[in-house]
N, C-alpha and C positions, 0 to 999 in steps of 0.2 A: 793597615787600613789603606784604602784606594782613594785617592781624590780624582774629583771629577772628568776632570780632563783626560787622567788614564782610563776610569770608566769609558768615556767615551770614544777613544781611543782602541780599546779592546774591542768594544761593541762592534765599531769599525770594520776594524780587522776581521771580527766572525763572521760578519756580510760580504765582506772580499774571501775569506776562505771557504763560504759555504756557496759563494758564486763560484769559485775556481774548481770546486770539488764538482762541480755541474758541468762546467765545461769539458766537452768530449773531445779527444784525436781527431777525432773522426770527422770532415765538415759536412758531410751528405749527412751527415746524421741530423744535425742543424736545421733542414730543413721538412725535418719528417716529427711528426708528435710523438713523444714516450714519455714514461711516466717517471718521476722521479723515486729514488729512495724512500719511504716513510720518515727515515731521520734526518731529509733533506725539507722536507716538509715542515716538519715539526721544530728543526733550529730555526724557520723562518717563523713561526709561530712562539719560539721563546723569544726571539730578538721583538717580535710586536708588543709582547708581555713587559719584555724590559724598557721600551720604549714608553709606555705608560705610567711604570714604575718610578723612570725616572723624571717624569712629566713635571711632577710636583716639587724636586731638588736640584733640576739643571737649568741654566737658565735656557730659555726661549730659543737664542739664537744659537746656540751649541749644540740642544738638541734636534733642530730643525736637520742639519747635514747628514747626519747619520739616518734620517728619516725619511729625508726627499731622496736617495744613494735606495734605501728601502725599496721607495715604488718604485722608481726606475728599474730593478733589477727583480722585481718580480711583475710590473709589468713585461716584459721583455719574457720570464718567464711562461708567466701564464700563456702565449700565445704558441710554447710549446710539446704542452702537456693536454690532457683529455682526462674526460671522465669524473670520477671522485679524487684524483688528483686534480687536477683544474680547478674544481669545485671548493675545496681547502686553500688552494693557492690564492684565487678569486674572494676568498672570506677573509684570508688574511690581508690585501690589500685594500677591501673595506675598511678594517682595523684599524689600519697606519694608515689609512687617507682620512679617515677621521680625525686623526691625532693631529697629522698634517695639518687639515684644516682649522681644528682647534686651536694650533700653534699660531698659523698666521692673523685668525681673524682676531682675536684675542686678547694672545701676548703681544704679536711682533706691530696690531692694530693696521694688518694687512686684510683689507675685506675682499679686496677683488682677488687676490691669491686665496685666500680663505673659503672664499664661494668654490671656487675652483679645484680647488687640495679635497676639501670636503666628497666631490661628489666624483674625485677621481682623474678629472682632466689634468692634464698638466699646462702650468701655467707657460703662456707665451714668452719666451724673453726677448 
């Protein structure tokens, strides 16, 4: 059995390996749209799943880092893909900025991060 910590830990690591698997050679490529993988897509779509999963058994503040590290890197995403890729990537940080916001208005009793996570902005620091 896993305890939490390695959970989140792993989770970690699969948003750091499923961002480095995205990263290209190539830097012109960087600045041009193309579409990811389907099964690039869709481990961004299990990690939001697990992120809700684990809503209800991690505390607050453990799961918030692996979640904000989330939209950071599919923000960043999303502004290099098109179409019904875009569109997937865009639905899944819906997903985790909800959680997000959940987390801070909530648990962490963060309302001005919370408003903010919620609708996607990232909060000022």
């Amino acid at each position: 059995m896993v305890d939490r910590r390695t959970m989140l830990r792993l989770l970690g690591a699969g948003s750091a390996a499923a961002s480095l698997e995205l990263l290209g050679s190539d830097a012109a490529a960087a600045f041009e749209p193309f579409d990811f993988e389907p099964t690039t897509v869709n481990v961004l779509e299990s990690l939001a799943l697990r992120y809700q999963a684990l809503y209800h058994s991690t505390p607050p503040t453990e799961l918030m880092v692996p979640v904000s590290a989330h939209l950071e890197l599919v923000d960043d995403l999303a502004k290099q893909c098109s179409g019904a890729t875009q569109q997937r990537v865009l639905r899944n940080h819906s997903q985790v900025a909800l959680l997000a916001g959940r987390l801070a208005f909530f648990d962490l009793r963060d309302s001005l991060t919370g408003v903010t996570r919620s609708r996607g902005v990232r909060a000022q620091t």
